[in-house]
N, C-alpha and C positions, 0 to 999 in steps of 0.2 A: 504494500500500500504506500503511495505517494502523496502527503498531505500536503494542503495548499500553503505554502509559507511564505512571508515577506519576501525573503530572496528569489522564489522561484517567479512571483507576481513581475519580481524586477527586472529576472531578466527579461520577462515576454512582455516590457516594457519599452524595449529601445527608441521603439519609432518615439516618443513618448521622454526619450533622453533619459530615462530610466526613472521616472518624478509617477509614485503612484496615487499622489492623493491630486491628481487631475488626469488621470484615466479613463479615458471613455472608451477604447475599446482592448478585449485581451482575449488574447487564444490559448486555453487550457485543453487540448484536445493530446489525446493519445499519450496521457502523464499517468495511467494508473493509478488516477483519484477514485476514490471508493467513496468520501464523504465532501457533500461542501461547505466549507466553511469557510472564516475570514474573511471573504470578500466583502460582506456591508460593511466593516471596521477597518479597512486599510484602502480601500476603491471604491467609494458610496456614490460616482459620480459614473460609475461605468453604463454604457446606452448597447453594448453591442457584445455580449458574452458567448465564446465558442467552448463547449466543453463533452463536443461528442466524441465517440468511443473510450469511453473509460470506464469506472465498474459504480457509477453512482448509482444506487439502491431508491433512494428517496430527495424527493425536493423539499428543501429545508431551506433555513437559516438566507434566505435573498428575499426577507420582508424590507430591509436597511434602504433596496437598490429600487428608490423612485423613480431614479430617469431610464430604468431599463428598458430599451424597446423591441431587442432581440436577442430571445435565448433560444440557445441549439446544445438540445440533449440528447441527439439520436446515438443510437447503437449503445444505451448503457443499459442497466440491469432497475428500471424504473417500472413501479407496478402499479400504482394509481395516482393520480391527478389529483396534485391538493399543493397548498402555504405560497399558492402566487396570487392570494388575492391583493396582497396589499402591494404588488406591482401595478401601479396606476398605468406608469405608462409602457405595458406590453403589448407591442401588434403585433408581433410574431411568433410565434414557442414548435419547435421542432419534437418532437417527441418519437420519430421514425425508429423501427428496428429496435424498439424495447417490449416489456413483457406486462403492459395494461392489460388486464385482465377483461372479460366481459363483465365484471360485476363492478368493475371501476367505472365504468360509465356511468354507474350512478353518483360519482361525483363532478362529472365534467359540469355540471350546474354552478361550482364555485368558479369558472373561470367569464360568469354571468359579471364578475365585480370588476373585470376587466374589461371597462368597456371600449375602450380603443382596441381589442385583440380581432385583427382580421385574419391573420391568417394562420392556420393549423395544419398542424400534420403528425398524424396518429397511425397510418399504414405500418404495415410488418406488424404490428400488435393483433395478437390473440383477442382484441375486443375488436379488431376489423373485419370480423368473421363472422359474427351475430347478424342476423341478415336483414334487422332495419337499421344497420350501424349508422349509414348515412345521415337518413331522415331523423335519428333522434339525436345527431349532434348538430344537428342545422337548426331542428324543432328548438334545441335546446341555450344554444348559443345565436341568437338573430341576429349579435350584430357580425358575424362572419362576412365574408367578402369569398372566401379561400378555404376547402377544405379539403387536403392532400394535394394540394396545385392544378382543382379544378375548381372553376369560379361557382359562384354561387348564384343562379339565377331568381331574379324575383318570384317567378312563378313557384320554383323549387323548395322558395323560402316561405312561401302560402303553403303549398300542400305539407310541406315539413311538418310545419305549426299544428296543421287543421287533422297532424296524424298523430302527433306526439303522444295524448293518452293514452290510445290503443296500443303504440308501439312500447309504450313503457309497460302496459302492463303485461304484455306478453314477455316481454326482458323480464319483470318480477317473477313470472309464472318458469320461465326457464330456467332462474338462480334456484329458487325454492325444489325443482325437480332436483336439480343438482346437488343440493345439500347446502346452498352456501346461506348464510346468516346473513340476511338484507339491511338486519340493520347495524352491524358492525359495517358490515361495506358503507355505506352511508358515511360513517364516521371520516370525519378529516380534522379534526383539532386533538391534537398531543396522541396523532396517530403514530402506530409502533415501529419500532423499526424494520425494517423489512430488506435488510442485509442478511443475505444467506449465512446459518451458522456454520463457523469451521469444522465443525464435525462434519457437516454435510459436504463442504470444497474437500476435505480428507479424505472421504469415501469415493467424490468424483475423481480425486489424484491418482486412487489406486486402482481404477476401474483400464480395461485399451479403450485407446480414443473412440474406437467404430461399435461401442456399446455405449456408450457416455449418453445421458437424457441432455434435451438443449432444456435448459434451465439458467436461470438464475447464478448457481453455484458451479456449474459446466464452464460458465464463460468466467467466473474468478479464475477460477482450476487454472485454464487456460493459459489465459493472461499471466498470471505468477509463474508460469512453464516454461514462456514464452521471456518474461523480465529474465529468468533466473540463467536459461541459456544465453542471453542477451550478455548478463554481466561475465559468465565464465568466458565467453568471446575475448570482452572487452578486457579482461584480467591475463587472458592467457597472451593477448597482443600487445597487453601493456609489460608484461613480463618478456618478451623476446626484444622490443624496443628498448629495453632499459640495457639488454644482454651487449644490444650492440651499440648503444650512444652513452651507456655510463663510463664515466674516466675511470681508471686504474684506481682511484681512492673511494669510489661511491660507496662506501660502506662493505665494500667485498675486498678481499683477500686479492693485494695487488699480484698482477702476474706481467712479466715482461712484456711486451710487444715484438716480434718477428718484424726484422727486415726485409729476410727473403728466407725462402726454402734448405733447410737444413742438406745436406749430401745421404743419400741414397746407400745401403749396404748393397754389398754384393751379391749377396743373398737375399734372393726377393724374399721367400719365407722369414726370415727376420728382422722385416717392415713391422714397425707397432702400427697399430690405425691407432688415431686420435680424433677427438673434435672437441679442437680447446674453448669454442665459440658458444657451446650447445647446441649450434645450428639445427635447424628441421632437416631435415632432406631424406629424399627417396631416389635406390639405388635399384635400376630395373636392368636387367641383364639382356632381354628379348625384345629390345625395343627397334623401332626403324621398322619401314617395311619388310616384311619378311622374317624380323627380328636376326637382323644382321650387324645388329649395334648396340651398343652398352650405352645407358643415359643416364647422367647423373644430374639431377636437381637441385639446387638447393637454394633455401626461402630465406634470401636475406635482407629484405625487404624493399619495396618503391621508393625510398629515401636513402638509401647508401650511394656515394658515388660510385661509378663503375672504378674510377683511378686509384681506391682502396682496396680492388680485387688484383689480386694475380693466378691463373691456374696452372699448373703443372701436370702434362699427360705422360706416363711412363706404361711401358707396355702390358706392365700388372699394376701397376699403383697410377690414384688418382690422387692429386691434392691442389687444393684450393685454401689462398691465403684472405681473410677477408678483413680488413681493420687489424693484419697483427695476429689476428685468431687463423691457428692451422686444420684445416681437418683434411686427414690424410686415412683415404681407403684401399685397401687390396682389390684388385677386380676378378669376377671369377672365372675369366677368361683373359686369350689376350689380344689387345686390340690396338689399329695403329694410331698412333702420336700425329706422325705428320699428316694423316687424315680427318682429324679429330676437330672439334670447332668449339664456339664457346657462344651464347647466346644472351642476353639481358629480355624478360619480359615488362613489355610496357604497362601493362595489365598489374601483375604480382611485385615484378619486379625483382624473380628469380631465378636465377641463376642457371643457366639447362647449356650443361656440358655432354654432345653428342661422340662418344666414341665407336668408328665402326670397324666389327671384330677382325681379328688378324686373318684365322682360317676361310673366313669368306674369301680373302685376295687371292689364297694358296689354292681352291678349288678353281677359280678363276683361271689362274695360272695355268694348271695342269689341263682344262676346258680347252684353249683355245691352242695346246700344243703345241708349235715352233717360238711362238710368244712365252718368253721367258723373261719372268718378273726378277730381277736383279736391281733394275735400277729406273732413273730417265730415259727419255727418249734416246736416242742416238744420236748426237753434235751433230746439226747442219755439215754437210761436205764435209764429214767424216769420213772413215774406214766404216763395211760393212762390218758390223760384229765388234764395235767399239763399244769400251764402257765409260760413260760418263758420269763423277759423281755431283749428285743435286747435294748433298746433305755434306757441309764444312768437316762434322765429324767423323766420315769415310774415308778411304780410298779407297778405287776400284782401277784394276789395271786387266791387260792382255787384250790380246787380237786375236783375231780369226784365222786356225790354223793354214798352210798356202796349200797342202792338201786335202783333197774334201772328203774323206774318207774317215779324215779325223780333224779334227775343231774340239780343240779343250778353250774353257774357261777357265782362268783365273781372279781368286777375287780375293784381297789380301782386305784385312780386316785389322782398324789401329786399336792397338792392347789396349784392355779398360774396358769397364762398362757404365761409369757414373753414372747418375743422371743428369738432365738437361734441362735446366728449369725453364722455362718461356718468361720471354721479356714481358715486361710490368705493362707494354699498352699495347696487350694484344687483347682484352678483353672491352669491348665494344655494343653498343646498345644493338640487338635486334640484326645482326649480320653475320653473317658466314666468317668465321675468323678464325685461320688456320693455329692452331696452337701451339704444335712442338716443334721444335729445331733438334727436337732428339731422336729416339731410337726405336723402330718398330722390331722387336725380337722374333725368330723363328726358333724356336726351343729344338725342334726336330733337324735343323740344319746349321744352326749359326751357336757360337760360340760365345756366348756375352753380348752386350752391347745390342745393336738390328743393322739392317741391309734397306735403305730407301734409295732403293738404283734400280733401272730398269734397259733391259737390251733386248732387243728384236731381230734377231737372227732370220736370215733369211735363204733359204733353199739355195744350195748354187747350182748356176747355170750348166746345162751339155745332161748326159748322159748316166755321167758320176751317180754311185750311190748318193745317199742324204745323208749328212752330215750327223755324227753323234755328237750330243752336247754334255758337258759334264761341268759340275759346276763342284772345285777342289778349294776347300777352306786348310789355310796354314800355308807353311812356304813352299816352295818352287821343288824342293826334295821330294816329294808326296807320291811315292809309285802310281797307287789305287786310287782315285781319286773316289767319291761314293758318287753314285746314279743319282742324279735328279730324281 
């Protein structure tokens, strides 16, 4: 429950310069009031009150508000019509999508003291269902003009009148069949309250929603379900914001800041993972079409700048540096570096690192057959059968033997296998942005380190067998070289 208070009056005060004891108009709609109160003692001057969808039970306490001339109470939990008599000047009252009873109509006669009220609106109520509801609230209130947003024609307002008895006493005859007490309904001075009791919102809390009665105490339920997810939202978001914009002293256990990426073991198995940040994020291994790529997410929200992110792709490990904060994962496969991209959503404004997997290349490779994935294209007005290396970290050397009968490759590989961390402004909002400058590894044929070279061998000309290719890791000594 959200009581009406000084402060909250102020803020829905602005237009107003925040000054409420000259207020004339304020919108209290969708604040989870349940009671009203206050308003005659701090805004006695207000002419124009919005206070639909919330959980008010009963109209009360706005005898203070004489120059009232438009209240709107629709969609709350209101069940009979009473304590606006001493509203002199109301022309309008909303009362749509509440729970008036058919036996409240027998008080629609106190809104007789209102005689400026022209226009009403009573529809979605269970007393809009009684089937001379019209004629005995026109019969009953003559000075209408407006009843549910149809006008009210002279003629309409004769026969109304000239039925009114009849239709009231068949209303009487239908309460009495009913059970209900005509002359408690009647009653509107120091009538009860008619807030559903908590016993009853507790019993609707534990009920599933698609049994739940539309009641009264249904639509508390509801609403408190609804605030209460609202605030875990708004707590669980205000706790990741704090994770990434609080300084090193905010009341936490200060922890260094990270310049850049710590050096890699040699041993990919004795990689720790981390996530010094707490960061969210979601690690999907089958993603991309086909599920040819490993994607890693992560939610570090629409306000960080991208210039605080660095990522680093390594053939089994992922990591990503965000503010200083490291979180570093193993991947369950392995996937390449220099194909790899980094993304900013404008939406979230997270973080989506596409990796796509290594073994996809190597099926490809061995697919298309004389196309042997080693490296780049082949140098412009090159040698047929030339290796060229794209990747700073390589070397790739030999030619295509002058006999076609035989054609070895050689491919020398520089000792080491560190990692390679990616420069700090490769990470960019919303673009394709190559990641590594490192190493795409082949476990099954490479030695440490990876191989981003690529040679395209081609058939030689005449008669000649085809050429055998071998591709021979270590030095020039190497009898046996192993079969592609």
């Amino acid at each position: 429950m959200a009581p009406i208070t000084l402060e909250m009056i102020r803020r829905r005060a602005e237009h107003n310069e925040g000054m409420v004891s000259t207020l004339e108009e304020i919108s209290l709609h969708q604040q989870e009031i349940e009671r009203i109160e206050a308003l005659g003692q701090i805004c006695r001057h207000l002419k124009i009150l919005y206070m639909q969808n919330n959980l008010i039970s009963k109209l009360n306490n706005l005898h203070r508000l004489k120059e009232l001339e438009y209240a709107n109470f629709a969609v709350n939990n209101v069940r009979k019509i009473e304590n606006l008599q001493r509203c002199e000047s109301l022309t309008k009252l909303d009362l749509t999508m509440n729970f008036v009873e058919k036996a409240s109509l027998l008080t629609v006669h106190t809104l007789r003291e209102n005689y400026k009220l022209e226009d009403l609106y009573l529809m979605g109520n269970p007393c809009a269902d009684f089937g001379g509801y019209r004629m005995f609230v026109i019969g009953t209130l003559p000075q209408l003009k407006r009843l549910d947003g149809k006008d009210v024609t002279p003629s309409e307002r004769i026969v109304s009148s000239q039925a009114l008895p009849e239709i009231t006493e068949r209303l009487l005859r239908e309460l009495i069949a009913d059970g209900v007490d005509v002359e408690e309904a009647r009653k509107v001075k120091d009538a009860r309250d008619l807030a559903p009791d908590e016993e009853d919102i507790a019993e609707i809390l534990e009920m599933p929603e698609d049994e739940r009665p539309w009641c009264p105490a249904t639509r508390v339920a509801e609403q408190r379900e609804s605030a209460k997810l609202r605030d875990d939202q708004e707590a669980k978001k205000k706790e990741n914001v704090d994770k990434l914009f609080a300084g090193d002293g905010g009341g936490r256990k200060a922890k260094p800041r990270r310049d850049g990426f710590p050096d890699l073991p040699d041993d990919v198995a004795s990689v720790r993972q981390c996530n010094e940040g707490d960061f969210e994020f979601l690690l999907t291994e089958d993603a991309g079409e086909g599920g040819d790529a490993v994607e890693l997410e992560i939610k570090v929200g629409k306000f960080v700048d991208s210039s605080l992110m660095d990522v680093d792709v390594q053939p089994r490990v992922a990591r990503a540096l965000v503010k200083g904060r490291m979180l570093c994962l193993t991947l369950p496969v392995e996937v390449l570096p220099d194909a790899s991209t980094a993304q900013r959503s404008k939406v979230t404004g997270s973080l989506v690192v596409h990796m796509p997997k290594a073994r996809t290349r190597e099926k490809d490779s061995k697919a298309r057959g004389s196309d042997y994935f080693v490296g780049t294209r082949r140098p412009a007005g090159g040698p047929r059968g030339a290796v060229s290396a794209a990747n700073p970290g390589w070397v790739a050397s030999g030619t295509g033997s002058e006999d076609p009968g035989e054609r070895r490759r050689r491919v020398t590989q520089r000792a080491g296998g560190g990692s390679s961390p990616i420069g700090r402004d490769l990470v960019r909002d919303l673009g394709g942005v190559s990641l590594s400058r490192g190493a795409v590894t082949d476990t099954d044929r490479a030695v440490g380190g990876a191989i981003d070279m690529r040679e395209r061998v081609a058939p030689p000309s005449g008669p000649a067998a085809a050429a055998k290719q071998h591709a021979v890791y270590g030095d020039d000594s190497d009898d046996e070289p192993p079969p592609l």
